[in-house]
C-alpha positions as CSV (number, residue, x, y, z in Angstrom):
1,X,112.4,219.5,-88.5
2,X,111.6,217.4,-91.9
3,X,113.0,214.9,-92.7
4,X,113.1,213.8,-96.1
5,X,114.5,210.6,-98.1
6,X,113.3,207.9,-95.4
7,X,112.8,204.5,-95.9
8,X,110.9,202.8,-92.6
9,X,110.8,199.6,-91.7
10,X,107.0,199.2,-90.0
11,X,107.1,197.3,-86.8
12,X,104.5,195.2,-86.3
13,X,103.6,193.9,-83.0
14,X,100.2,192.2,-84.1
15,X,102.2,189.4,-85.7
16,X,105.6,189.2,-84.1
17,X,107.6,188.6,-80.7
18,X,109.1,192.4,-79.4
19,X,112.1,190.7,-78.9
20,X,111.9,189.3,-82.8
21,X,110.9,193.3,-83.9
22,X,114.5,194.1,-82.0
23,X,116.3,192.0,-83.8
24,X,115.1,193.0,-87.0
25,X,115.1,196.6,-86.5
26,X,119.1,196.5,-85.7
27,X,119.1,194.4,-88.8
28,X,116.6,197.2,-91.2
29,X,119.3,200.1,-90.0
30,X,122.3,197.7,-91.4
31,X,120.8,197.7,-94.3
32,X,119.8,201.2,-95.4
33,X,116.4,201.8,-93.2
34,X,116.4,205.2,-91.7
35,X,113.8,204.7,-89.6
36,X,110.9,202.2,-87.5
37,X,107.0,203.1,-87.0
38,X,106.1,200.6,-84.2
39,X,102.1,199.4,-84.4
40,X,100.2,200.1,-81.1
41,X,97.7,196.9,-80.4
42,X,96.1,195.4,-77.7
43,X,95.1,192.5,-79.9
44,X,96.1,191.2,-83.2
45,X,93.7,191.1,-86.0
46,X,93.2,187.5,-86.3
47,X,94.2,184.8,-83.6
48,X,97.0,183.6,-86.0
49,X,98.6,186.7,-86.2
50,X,99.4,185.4,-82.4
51,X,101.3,188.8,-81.2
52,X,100.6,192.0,-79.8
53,X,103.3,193.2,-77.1
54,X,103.3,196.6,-75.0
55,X,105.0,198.5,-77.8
56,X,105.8,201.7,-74.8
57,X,108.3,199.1,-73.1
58,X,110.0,198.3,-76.6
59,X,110.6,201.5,-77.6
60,X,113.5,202.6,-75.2
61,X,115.3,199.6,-75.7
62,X,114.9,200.3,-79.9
63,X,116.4,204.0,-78.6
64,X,119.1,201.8,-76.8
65,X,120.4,199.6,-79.4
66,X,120.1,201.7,-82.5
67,X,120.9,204.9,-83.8
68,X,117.0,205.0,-85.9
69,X,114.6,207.7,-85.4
70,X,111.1,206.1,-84.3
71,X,107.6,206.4,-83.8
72,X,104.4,205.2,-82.7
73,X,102.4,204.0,-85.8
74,X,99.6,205.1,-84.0
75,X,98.9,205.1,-80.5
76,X,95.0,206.5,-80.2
77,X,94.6,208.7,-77.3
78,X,91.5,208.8,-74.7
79,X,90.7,205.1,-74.2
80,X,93.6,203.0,-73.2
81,X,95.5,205.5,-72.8
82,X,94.5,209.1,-71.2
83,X,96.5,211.9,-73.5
84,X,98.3,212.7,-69.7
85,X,99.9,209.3,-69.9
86,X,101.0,209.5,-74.1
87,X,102.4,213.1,-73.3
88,X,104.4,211.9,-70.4
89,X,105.5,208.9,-72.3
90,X,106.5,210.8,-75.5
91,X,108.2,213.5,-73.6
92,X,110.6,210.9,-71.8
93,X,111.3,209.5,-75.1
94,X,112.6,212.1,-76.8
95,X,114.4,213.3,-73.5
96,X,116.5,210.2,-74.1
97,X,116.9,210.2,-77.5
98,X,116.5,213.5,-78.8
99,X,115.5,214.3,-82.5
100,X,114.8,210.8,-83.1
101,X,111.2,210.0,-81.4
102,X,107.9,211.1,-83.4
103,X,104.3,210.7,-82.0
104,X,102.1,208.8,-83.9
105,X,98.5,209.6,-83.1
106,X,95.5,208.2,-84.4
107,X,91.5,207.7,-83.3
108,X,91.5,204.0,-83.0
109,X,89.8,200.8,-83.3
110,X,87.2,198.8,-81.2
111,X,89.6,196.0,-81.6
112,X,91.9,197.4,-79.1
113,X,89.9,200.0,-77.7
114,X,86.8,198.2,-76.5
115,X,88.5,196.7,-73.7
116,X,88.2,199.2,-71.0
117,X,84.3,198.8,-71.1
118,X,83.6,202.1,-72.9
119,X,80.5,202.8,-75.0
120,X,82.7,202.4,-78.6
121,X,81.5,206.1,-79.9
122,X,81.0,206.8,-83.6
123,X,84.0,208.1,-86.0
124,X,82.8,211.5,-85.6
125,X,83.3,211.4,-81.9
126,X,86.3,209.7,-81.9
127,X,87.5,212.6,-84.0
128,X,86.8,215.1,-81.5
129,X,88.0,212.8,-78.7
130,X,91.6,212.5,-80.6
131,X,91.5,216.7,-81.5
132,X,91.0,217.3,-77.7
133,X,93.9,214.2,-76.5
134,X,96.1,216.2,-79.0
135,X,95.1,220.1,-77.5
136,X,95.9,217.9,-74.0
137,X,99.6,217.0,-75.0
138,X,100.1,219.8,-76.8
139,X,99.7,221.7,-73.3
140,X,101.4,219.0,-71.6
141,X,104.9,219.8,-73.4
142,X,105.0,223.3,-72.3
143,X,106.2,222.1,-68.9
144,X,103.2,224.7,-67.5
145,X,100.3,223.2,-64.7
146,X,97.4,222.4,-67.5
147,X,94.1,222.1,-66.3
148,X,91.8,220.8,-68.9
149,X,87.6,220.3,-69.7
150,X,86.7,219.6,-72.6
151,X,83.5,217.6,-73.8
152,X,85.3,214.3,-73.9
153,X,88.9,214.9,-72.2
154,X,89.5,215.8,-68.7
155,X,92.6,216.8,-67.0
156,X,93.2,218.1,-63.6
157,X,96.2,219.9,-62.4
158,X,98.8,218.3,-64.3
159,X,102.6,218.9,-65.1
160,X,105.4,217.3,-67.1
161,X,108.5,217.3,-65.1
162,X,110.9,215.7,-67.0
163,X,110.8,217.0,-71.0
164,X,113.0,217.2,-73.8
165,X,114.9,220.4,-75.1
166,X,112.0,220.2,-77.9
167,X,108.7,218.3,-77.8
168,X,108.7,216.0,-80.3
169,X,106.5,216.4,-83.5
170,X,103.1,215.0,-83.6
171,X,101.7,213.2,-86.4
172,X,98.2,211.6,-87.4
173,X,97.1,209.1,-89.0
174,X,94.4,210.3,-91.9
175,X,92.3,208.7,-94.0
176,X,89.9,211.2,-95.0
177,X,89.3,215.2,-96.4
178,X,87.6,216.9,-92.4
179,X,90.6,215.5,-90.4
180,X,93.2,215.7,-93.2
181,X,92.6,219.6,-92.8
182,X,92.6,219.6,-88.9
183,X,95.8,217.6,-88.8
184,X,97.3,220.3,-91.2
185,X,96.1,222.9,-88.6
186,X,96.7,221.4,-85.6
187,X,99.6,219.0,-86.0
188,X,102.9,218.4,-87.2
189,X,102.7,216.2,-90.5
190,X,100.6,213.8,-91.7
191,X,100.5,209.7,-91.8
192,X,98.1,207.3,-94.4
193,X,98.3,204.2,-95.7
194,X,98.8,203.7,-99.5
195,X,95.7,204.5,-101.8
196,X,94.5,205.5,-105.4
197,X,96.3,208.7,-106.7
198,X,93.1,210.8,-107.1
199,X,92.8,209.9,-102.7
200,X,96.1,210.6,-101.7
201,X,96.0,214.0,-104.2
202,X,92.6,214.9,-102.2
203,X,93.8,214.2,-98.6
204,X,97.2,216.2,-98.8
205,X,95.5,219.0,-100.6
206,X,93.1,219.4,-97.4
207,X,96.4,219.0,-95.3
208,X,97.8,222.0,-97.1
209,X,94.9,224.0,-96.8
210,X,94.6,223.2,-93.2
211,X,98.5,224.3,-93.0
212,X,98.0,227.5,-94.7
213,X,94.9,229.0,-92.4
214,X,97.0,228.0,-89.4
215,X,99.9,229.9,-90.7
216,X,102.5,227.2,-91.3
217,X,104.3,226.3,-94.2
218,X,102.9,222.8,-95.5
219,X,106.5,221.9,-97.5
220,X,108.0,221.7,-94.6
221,X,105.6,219.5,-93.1
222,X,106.3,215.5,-93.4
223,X,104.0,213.8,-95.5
224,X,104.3,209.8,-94.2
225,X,102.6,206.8,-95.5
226,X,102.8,203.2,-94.5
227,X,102.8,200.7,-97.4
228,X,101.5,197.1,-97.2
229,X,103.5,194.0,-99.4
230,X,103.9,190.9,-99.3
231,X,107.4,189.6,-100.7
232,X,108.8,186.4,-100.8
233,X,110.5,183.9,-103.7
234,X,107.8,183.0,-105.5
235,X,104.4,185.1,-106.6
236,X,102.8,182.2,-105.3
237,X,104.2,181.9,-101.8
238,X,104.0,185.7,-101.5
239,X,99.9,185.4,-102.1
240,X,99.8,182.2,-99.6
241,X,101.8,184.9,-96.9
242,X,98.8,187.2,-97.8
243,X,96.2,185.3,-97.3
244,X,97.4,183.4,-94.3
245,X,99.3,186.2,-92.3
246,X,97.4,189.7,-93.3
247,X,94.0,188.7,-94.4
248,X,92.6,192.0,-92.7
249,X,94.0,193.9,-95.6
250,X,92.2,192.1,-98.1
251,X,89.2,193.5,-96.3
252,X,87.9,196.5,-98.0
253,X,85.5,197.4,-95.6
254,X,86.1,200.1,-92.3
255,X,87.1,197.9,-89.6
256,X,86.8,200.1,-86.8
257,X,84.1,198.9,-85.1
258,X,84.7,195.4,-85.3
259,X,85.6,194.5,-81.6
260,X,87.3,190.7,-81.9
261,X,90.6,188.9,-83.3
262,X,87.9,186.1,-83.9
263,X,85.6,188.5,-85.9
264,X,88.6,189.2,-88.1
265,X,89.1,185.4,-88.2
266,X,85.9,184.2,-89.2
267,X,85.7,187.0,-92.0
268,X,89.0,186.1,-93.2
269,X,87.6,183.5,-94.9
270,X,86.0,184.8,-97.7
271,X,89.5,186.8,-98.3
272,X,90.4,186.3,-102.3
273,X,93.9,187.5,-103.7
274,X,91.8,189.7,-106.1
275,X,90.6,191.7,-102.7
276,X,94.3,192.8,-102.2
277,X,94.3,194.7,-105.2
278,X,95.6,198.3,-104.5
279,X,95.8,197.4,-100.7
280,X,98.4,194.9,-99.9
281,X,101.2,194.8,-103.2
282,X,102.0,191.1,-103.8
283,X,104.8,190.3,-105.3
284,X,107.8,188.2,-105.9
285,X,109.8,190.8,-108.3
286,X,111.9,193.3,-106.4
287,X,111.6,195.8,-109.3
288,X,108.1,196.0,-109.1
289,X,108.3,196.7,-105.3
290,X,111.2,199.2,-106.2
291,X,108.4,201.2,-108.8
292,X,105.7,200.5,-106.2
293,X,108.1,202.7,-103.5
294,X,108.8,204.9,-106.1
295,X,105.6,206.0,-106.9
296,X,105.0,207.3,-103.8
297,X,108.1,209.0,-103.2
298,X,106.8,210.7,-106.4
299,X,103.4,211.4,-105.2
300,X,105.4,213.7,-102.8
301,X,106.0,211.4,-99.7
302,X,108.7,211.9,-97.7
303,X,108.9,209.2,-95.4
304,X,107.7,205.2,-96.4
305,X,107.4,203.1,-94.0
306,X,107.4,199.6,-95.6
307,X,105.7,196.6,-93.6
308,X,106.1,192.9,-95.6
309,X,103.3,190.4,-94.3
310,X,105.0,187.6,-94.5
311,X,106.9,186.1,-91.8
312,X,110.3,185.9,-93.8
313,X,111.3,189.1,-92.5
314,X,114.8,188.6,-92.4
315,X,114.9,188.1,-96.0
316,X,113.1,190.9,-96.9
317,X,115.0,193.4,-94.8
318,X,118.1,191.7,-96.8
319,X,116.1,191.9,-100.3
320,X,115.1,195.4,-99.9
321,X,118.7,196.7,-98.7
322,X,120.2,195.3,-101.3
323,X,117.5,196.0,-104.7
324,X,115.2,198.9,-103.8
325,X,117.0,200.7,-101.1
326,X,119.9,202.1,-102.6
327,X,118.0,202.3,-106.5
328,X,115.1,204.7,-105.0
329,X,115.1,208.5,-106.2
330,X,114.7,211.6,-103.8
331,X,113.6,215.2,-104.8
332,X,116.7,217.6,-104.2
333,X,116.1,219.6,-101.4
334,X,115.7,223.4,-102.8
């Protein structure tokens, strides 16, 4: 099912205390966000960022004490975490909490990845590794005995016993035009981060095409990005919250290979506010965060998952409930 019209409030357990991400979830649905995508780390970024809880054990107590659809935003299979285990996990998920749990799937980091002792493979590889998790789970939610063998992914006599009415819909994370057509294919819809226009128009035309050769329809498809701001009174303060709380996104650079919060941390450094251009959106105007949403919305999105850097997240749950919420525009639904 698509849903369309979503405002998100992005999770993320890199900088704060699960019990923290509770409270402000209960607090995002009072005030007009539909829905959560919950970050899966081992490790923050940077040592200041100071977090990085089990999200698995938060979500069923977010399923418990709200009434928001949620997801994982994005758990990468076949390192931490063998595919077998995600399935299982997702499938008791939506069990509980049926129609509101998505699976958030992406190819991962070094950062978190690294620590099972693994030789960290190149992105190509990890592509294939995260195609085969997904062929795994996919098999998994049939309920049937799956034996699998694949070149990076093996499973041996395995069955999910306890599984929703309907498996819940798989969605990956996509930065570029060769997986942006596989997740088309082979998935359910599609997540990125925000981007120039010319990017984002590339990457979901591939996802269409992908759509198309497998026979689905790609409007019916969700289209989901994640968008990066930093908020607070002043322009001022809202740059200091950037610098000081989310310096990784002033890094324009691939950062999937780099293996330590203290690698992050030393590189932070050399961070400018001119770096965050077109990456984080800083800010201390509400309408220009309202236009910001907007454009992607525009650009055909139908889910925004808004994550504010700073640590005043109270106030900008409060902020955006009140001044961009309720003022953004939706397509009709034809």
């Amino acid at each position: 099912m698509k849903i369309t019209g979503t405002v998100g409030y992005a999770a993320m357990f890199e900088q704060f205390h699960p019990t923290d991400l509770l409270r402000w979830s209960r607090l995002a649905e009072e005030n007009g966000f539909a829905s959560v995508m919950a970050s899966d780390h081992f490790h923050p970024w940077t040592p200041e960022q100071g977090q990085s809880a089990f999200v698995w054990s938060w979500l069923g107590a977010l399923g418990a004490t709200t009434s928001l659809r949620f997801g994982t935003g994005v758990t990468p299979p076949g390192f931490r975490y063998h595919p077998a285990v995600i399935a299982q996990a997702a499938a008791t998920l939506e069990a509980m909490y049926p129609g509101r749990f998505w699976l958030g799937l992406g190819a991962g980091e070094a950062l978190n990845e690294h620590i099972v002792g693994r030789y960290w493979p190149e992105a190509p590889t990890r592509l294939r590794i995260l195609m085969e998790s997904i062929e795994v789970i996919r098999r998994l939610f049939t309920g049937k005995k799956v034996k699998y063998q694949g070149e990076h992914v093996t499973l041996e006599s395995a069955r999910l016993y306890t599984l929703p009415e309907t498996p819940p819909p798989i969605y990956v994370a996509t930065a570029g035009p060769i997986q942006s057509k596989r997740t088309g294919k082979y998935c359910d819809g599609i997540i990125t981060v925000g981007a120039s226009d010319e990017k984002i128009g590339m990457l979901m035309e591939r996802f269409e095409e992908g759509a198309r050769e497998a026979g689905k329809d790609p409007s019916q498809m969700p289209r989901i990005v994640q968008l990066h701001v930093s908020w607070a009174e002043s322009r001022e303060e809202a740059e200091e919250n950037a610098l000081k709380e989310w310096p990784n996104g002033g890094m324009p650079f691939p950062k999937g290979d780099i293996r330590n919060p203290e690698d992050f941390q030393a590189m932070a450094r050399f961070v400018r506010p001119e770096d965050f251009e077109n990456r984080v959106l800083i800010s201390a105007d509400l309408d220009e965060h309202l236009e910001h949403v907007q454009h992607y919305i525009d650009l055909g999105f139908d889910e925004v998952y808004v994550h504010n850097v700073g640590r005043n997240q109270e106030e900008f749950i409060r902020a955006y409930g009140e001044r961009v919420i309720p003022k953004l525009r939706w397509p009709e639904e034809g």
